[in-house]
C-alpha positions as CSV (number, residue, x, y, z in Angstrom):
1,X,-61.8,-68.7,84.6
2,X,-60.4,-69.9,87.7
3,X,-62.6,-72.6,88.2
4,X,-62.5,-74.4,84.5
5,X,-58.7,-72.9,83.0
6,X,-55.9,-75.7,84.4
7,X,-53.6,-72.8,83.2
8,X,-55.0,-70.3,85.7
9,X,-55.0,-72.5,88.6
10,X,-52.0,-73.4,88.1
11,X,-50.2,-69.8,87.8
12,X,-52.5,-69.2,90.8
13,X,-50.7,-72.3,92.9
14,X,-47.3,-70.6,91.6
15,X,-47.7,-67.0,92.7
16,X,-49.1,-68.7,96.0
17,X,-46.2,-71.2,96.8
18,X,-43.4,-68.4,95.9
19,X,-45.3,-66.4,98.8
20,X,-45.7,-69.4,101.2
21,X,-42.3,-70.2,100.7
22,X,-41.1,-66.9,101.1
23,X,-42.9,-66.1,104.4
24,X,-43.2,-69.4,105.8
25,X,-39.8,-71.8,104.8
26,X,-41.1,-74.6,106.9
27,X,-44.7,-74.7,105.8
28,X,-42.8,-74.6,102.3
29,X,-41.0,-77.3,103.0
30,X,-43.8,-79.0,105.1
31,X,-45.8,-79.4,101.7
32,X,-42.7,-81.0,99.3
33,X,-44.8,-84.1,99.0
34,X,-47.9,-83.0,97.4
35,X,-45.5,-82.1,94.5
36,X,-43.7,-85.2,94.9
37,X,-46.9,-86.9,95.1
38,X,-48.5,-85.7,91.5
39,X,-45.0,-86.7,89.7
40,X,-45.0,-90.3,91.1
41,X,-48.8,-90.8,90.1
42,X,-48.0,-89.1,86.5
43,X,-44.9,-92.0,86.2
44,X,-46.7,-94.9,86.8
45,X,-48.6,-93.9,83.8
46,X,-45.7,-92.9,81.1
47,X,-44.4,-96.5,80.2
48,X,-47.7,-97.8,79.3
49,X,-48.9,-94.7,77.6
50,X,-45.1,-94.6,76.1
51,X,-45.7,-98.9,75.1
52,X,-49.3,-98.4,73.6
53,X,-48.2,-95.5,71.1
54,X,-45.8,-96.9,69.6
55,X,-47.5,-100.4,69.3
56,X,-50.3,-98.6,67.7
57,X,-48.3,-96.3,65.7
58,X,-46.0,-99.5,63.9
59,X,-49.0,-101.1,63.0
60,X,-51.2,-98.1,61.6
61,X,-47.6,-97.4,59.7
62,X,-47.6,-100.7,58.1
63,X,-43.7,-100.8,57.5
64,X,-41.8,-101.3,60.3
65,X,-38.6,-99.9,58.0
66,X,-40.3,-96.5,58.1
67,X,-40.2,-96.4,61.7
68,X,-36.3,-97.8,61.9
69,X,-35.9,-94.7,59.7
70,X,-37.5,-92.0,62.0
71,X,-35.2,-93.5,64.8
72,X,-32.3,-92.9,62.9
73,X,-33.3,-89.5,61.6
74,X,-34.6,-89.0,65.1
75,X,-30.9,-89.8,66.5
76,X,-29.0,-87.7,63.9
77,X,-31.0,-84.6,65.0
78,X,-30.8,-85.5,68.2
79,X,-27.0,-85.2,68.0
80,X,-27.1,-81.8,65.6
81,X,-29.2,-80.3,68.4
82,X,-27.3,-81.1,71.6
83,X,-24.0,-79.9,70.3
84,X,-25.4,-76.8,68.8
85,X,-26.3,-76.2,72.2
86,X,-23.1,-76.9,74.3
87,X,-20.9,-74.9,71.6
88,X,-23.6,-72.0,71.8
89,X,-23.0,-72.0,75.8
90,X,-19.5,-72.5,75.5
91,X,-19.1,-69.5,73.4
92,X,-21.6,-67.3,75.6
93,X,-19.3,-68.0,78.6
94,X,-16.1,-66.9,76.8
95,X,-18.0,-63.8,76.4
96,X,-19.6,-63.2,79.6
97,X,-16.9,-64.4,81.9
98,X,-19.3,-65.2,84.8
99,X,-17.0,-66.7,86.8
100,X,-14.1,-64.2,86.1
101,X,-13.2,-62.4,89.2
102,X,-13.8,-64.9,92.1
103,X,-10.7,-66.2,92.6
104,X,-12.0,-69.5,94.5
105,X,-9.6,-71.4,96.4
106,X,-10.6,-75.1,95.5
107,X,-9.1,-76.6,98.4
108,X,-11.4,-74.6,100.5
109,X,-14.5,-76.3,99.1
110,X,-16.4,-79.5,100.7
111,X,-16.1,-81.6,98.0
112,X,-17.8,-84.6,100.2
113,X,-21.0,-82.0,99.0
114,X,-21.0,-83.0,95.7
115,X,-21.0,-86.6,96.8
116,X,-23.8,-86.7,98.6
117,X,-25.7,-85.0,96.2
118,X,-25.1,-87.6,93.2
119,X,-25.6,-90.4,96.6
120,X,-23.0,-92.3,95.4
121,X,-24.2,-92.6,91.6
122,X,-21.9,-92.9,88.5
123,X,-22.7,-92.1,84.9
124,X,-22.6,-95.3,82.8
125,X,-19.9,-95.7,80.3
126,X,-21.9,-96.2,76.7
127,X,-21.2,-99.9,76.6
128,X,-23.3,-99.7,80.1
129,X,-25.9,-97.3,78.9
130,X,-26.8,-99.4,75.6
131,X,-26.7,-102.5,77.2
132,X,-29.2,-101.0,80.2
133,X,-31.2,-100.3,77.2
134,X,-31.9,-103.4,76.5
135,X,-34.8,-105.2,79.0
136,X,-33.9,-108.2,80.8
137,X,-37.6,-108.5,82.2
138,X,-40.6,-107.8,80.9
139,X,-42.4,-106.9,83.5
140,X,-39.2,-105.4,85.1
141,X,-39.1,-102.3,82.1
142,X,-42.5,-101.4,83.6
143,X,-42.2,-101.9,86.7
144,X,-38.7,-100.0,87.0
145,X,-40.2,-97.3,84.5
146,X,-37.4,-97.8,81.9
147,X,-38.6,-96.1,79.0
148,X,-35.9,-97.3,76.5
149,X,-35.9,-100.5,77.8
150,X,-40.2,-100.1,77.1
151,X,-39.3,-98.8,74.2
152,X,-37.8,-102.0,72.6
153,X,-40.3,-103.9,73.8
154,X,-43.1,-102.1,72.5
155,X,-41.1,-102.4,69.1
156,X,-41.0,-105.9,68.9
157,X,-44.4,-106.4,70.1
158,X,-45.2,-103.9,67.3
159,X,-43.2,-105.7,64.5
160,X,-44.8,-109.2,65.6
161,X,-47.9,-107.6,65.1
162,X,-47.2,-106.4,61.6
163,X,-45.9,-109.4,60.7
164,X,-48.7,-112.0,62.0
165,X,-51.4,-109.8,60.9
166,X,-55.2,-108.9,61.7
167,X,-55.9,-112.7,60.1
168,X,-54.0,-113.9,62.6
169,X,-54.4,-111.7,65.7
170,X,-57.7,-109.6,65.3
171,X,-58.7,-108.3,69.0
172,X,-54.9,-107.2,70.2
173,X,-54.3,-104.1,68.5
174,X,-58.1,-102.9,69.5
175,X,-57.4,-104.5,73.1
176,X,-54.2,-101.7,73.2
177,X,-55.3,-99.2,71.3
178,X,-58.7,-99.3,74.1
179,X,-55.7,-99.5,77.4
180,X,-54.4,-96.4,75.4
181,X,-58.0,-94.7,76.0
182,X,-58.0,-95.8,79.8
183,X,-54.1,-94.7,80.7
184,X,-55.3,-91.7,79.2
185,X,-58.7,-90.6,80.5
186,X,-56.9,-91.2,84.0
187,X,-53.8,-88.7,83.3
188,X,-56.8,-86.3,82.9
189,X,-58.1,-87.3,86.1
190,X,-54.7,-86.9,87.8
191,X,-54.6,-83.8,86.0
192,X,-57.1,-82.3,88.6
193,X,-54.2,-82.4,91.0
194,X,-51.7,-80.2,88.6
195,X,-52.1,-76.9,91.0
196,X,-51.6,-78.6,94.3
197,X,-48.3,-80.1,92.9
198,X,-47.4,-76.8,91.6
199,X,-47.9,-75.2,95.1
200,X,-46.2,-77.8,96.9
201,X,-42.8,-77.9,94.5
202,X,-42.8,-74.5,94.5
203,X,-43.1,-73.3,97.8
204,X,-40.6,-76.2,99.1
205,X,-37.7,-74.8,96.7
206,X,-38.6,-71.2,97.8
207,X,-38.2,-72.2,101.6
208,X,-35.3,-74.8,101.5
209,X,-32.9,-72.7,99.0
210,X,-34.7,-68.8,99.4
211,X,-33.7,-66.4,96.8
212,X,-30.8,-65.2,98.1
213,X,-29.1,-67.3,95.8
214,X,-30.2,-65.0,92.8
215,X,-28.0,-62.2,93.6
216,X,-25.4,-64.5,94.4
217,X,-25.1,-66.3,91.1
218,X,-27.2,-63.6,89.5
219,X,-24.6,-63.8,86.5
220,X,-24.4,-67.2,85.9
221,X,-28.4,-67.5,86.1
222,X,-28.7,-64.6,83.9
223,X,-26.1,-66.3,81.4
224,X,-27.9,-69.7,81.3
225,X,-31.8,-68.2,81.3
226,X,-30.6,-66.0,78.4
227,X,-28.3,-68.2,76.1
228,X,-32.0,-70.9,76.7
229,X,-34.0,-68.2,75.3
230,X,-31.1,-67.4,72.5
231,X,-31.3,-71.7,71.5
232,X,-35.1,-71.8,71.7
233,X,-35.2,-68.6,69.3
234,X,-32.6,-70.7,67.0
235,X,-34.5,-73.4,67.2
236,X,-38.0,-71.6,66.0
237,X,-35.9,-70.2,62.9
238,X,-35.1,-73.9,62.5
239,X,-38.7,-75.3,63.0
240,X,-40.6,-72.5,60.5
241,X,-37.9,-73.0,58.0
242,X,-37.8,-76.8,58.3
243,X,-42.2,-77.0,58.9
244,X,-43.4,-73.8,58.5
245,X,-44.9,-74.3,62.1
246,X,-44.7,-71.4,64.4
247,X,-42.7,-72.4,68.1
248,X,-44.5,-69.2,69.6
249,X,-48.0,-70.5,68.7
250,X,-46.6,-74.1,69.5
251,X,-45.9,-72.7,73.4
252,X,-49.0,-70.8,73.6
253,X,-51.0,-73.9,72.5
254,X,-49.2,-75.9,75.6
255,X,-49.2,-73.5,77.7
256,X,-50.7,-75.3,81.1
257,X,-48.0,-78.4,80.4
258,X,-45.2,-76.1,79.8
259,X,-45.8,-74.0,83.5
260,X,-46.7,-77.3,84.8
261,X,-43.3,-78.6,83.9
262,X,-42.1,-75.1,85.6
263,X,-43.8,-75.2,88.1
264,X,-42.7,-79.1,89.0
265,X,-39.4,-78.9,87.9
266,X,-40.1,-82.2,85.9
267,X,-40.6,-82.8,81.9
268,X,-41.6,-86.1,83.0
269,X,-44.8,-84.5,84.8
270,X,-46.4,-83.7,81.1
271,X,-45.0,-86.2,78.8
272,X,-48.2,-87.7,78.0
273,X,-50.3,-84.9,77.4
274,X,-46.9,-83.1,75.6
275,X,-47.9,-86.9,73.6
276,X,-51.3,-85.8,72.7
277,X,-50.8,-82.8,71.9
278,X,-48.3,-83.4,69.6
279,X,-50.8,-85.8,67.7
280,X,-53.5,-83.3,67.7
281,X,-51.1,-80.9,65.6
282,X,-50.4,-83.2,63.3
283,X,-47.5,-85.2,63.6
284,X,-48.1,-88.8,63.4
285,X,-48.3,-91.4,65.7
286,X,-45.4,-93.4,65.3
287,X,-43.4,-90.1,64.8
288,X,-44.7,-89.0,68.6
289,X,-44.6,-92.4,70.4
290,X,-41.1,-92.7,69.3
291,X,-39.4,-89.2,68.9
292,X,-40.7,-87.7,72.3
293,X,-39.7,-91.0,74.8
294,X,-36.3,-91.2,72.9
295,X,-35.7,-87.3,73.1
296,X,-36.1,-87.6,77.0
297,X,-32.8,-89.8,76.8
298,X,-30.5,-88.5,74.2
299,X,-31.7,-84.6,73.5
300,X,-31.1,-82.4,76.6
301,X,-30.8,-79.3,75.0
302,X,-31.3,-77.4,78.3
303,X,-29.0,-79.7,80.4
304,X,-26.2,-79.4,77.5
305,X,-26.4,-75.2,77.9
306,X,-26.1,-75.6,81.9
307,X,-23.0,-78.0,81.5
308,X,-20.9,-76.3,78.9
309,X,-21.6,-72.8,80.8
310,X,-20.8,-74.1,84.5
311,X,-17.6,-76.1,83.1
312,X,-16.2,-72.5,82.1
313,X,-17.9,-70.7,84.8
314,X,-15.9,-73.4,87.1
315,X,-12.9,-72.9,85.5
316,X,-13.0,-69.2,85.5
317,X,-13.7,-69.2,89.3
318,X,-10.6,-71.2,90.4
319,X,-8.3,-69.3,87.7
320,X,-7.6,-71.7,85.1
321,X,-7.7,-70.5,81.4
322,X,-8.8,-73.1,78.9
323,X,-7.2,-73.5,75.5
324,X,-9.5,-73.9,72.3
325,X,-8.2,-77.7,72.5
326,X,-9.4,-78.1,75.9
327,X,-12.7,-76.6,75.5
328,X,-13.1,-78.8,72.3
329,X,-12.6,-81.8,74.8
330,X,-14.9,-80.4,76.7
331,X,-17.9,-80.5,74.0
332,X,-16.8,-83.9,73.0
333,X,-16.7,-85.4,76.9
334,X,-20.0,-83.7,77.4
335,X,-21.3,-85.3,74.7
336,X,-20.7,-88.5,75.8
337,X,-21.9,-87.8,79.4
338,X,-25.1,-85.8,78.7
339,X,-26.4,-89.5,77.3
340,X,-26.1,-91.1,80.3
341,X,-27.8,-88.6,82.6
342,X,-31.5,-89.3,82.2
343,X,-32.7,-90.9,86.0
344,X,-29.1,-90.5,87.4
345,X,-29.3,-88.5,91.1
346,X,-27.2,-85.6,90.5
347,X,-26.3,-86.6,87.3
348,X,-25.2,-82.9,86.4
349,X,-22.2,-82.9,89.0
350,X,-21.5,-86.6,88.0
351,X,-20.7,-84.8,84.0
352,X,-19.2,-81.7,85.3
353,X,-17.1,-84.4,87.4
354,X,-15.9,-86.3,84.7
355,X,-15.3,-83.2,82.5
356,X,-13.0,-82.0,85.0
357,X,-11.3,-85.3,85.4
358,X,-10.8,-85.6,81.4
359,X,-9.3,-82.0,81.2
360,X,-6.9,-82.8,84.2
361,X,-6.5,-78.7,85.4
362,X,-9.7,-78.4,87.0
363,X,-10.0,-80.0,90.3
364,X,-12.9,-82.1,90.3
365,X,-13.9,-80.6,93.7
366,X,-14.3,-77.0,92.4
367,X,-17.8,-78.9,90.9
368,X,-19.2,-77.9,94.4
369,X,-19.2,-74.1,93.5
370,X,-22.5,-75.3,91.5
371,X,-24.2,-76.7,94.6
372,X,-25.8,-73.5,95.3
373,X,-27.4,-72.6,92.3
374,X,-27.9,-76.5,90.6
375,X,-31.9,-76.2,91.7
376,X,-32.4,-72.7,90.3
377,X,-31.4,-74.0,87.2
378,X,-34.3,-76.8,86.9
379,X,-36.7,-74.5,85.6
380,X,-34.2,-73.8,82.5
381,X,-33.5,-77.0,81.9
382,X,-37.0,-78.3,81.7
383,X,-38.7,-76.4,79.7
384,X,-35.5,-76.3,77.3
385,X,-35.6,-79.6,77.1
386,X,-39.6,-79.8,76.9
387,X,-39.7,-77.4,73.9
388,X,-36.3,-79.0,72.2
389,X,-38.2,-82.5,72.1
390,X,-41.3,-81.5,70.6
391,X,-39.5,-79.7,67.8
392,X,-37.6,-82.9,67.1
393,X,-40.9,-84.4,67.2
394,X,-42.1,-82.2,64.1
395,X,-38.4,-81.5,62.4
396,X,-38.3,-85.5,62.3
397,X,-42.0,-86.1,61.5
398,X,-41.9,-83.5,58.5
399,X,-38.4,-85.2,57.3
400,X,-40.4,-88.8,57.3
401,X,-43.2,-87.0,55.7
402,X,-45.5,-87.9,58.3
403,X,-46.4,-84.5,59.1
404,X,-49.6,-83.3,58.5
405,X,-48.6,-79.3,57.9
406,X,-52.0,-77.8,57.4
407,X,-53.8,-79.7,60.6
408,X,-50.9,-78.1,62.6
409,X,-51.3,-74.7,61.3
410,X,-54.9,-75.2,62.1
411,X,-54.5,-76.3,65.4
412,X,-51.8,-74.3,66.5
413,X,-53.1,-71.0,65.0
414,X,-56.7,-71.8,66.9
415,X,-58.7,-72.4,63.8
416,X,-59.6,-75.9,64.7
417,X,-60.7,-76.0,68.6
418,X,-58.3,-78.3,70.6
419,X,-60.2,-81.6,72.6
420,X,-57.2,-82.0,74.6
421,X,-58.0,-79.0,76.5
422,X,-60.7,-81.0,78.5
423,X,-58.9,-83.9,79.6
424,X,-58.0,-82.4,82.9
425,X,-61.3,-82.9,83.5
426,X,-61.1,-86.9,82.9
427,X,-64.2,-87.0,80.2
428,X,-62.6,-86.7,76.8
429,X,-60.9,-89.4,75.0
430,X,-57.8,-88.6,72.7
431,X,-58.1,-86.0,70.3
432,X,-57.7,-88.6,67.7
433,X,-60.3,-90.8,69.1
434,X,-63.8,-89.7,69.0
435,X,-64.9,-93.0,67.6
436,X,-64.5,-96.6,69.2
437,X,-61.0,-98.1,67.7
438,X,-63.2,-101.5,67.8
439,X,-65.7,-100.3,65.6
440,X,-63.4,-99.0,62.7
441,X,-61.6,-101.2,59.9
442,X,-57.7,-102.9,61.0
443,X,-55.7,-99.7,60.8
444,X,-53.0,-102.3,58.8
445,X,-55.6,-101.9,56.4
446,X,-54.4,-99.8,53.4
447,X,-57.5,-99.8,51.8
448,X,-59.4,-98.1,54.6
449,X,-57.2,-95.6,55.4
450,X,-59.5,-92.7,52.9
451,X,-62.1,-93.3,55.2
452,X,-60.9,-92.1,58.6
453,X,-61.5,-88.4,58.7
454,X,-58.6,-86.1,58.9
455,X,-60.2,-84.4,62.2
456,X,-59.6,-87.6,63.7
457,X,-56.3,-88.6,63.0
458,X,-53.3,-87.1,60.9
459,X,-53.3,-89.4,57.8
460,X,-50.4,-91.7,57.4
461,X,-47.7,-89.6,54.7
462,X,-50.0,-86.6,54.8
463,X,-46.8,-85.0,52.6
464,X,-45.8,-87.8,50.7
């Protein structure tokens, strides 16, 4: 089992880096790169995986309004889902208090800290963050790993496609959709390297931070680990209601990218096999290549429970008592800010900074109270934000009707065997690619569509 599960090694390289960084902190910290190392080869693979989707997935749609509509609806329950979450930790710190008690002197604090963690950063205002959205280089979206910005791109690419045709340009969507098959058979070589990365992140935050920090902040960890467990439970009422699909099953079926993401600290780290997967259950391919890359931008579902609960937990620490206005001007700064925060350093204490600055009672240097604690509370995050994605990804794709419901029960409920499972070992090709793309009929072809099997690919309206 050891030697052919990716989900064994990797809880193997876990247990083994929370015990090398435990007993030896500089070894621990000695072997930071071999983490660092996995996530930078896994990057330089996301914005053409992230470009060749969603090309593919416009023109096997055929209406490039449909796709303009699951952005929108993509957006909408983007928003619904983010502010669910700051008011649900708002109201859990109200409750618990966590910060009650500590009567923090905020002059006492280094607030030069705080700076040095965000190195100098700021958030951008929205007029900067949709504007940044927006490529000025081609080659510069890739290069820079912008995935909005590769997102636009591979829109219009997509839409010029649609409208010049198969007549017109016959060998570039097979030319893509074969890249697609390459990118991918190498994340399933790099893949091989998941339990060294594991090891190597995990053991450096065990030796540079130790866990003495836990019964420090055990309150405030406690808080935000359990009000993340109280929104994921929320949000599996929300998916089986909405889909009928089951968010336990959903978990057990990712399991190796989910303690991947753990054990890494980075979403990032699985977002194209989170991409495959999600096609294998069923959701369609425009759905996926658009939802999920979005989502990593403008649904933080973990990062909006940590904000709202250390913006009370900071206030309750220096002694100032928020009124129901000023915790409504909380939500609605941190709404705003959470937007921005995707690949800013620090970008947390850059939110919390401007939160405080907006309420005018908090001094923004009390933010450095969360210095201590701000890595602990990666794990949280990630995986909240992982699991909040992907059910966007089916709540969307089953509002757009491109949801296959019954290839997702199957898959998820282990009925239909999964051929994702064996990329790690670099042989398999997508799930939904058994046969050679160049071989089959222009997927713009409406005509042929009967013809592709359903255990290849979900069919296009599969609930229509």
């Amino acid at each position: 089992m050891l030697r052919t599960s990716l989900f064994a090694q990797v809880l193997c390289a876990l247990a083994l880096g929370l015990l090398v960084g435990r007993l030896w902190p500089d070894i621990g910290t000695a072997v930071q790169p071999l983490g660092d190392g996995f996530i930078r080869l896994i990057k330089t693979l996301i914005a053409p995986i992230v470009f060749c989707v969603v090309v593919a997935g416009i023109t096997k749609a055929g209406d490039l309004k449909a796709f303009g509509r699951i952005g929108l609806k993509a957006l909408i329950w983007f928003e619904v889902a983010t502010t669910a979450a700051l008011v649900l930790g708002l109201l859990a710190a109200n409750v618990a208090g966590p910060g009650h008690g500590m009567e923090v002197d905020p002059s006492k604090l280094d607030a030069s800290a705080v700076a040095e963690q965000t190195g100098g950063e700021k958030l951008p205002s929205t007029s900067e963050f949709l504007l940044h959205a927006l490529p000025d280089s081609a080659v510069g979206a890739f290069a820079e790993n912008e995935l909005l910005q590769v997102l636009v791109l591979a829109c219009l690419v997509g839409a010029a496609l649609l409208h010049l045709g198969q007549t017109k340009v016959p060998a570039i969507l097979p030319a893509i959709e074969q890249a697609q098959h390459v990118v991918f058979t190498i994340v399933g070589y790099i893949m091989k390297l998941a339990p060294l990365a594991v090891f190597g992140a995990t053991a450096h935050l065990v030796g540079e931070y130790g866990l003495g920090v836990m019964s420090q902040y055990g309150q405030l960890i406690a808080l935000c680990y359990g009000v993340a467990l109280a929104f994921l439970v929320l949000l599996a009422l929300v998916l089986k209601l909405i889909t009928g699909v089951n968010l336990w099953q959903f978990v057990r079926y990712c399991r190796e990218e989910i303690l991947l993401a753990l054990g890494t600290a980075s979403s990032e780290a699985v977002m194209p096999r989170m991409m495959e997967k999600l096609r294998k259950a069923g959701c369609r391919e425009d759905s996926v290549g658009l939802v999920l890359p979005t989502g990593y931008s403008f649904n933080l579902d973990g990062a909006s429970i940590y904000l709202s609960i250390g913006m009370l937990f900071i206030a309750q620490a220096v002694g100032v008592d928020l009124t129901l206005g000023q915790q409504v001007t909380v939500v609605l700064v941190l709404m705003l800010t959470s937007k921005g925060m995707a690949g800013v350093p620090g970008s947390a204490f850059l939110a919390l900074s401007a939160t405080a600055s907006a309420l005018g009672v908090i001094p923004a240097g009390a933010v450095a109270l969360l210095l201590g604690v701000d890595r602990i509370m990666d794990s949280m995050r990630v995986v909240t934000n992982l699991l909040g994605n992907c059910v966007a990804v089916f709540v969307v794709s089953r509002w757009e009707g491109a949801l296959d419901s019954v290839r997702a029960k199957r898959v998820l409920g282990g009925t239909e065997p999964d051929d994702t499972t064996d990329q790690a070992d670099g042989t398999n090709e997508p799930a939904d690619a058994k046969a050679p793309e160049g071989a089959e009929p222009p997927a713009t072809d409406k005509a042929a569509a009967p013809a592709t099997s359903p255990a290849q690919t979900a069919p296009p309206g599969a609930d229509r």
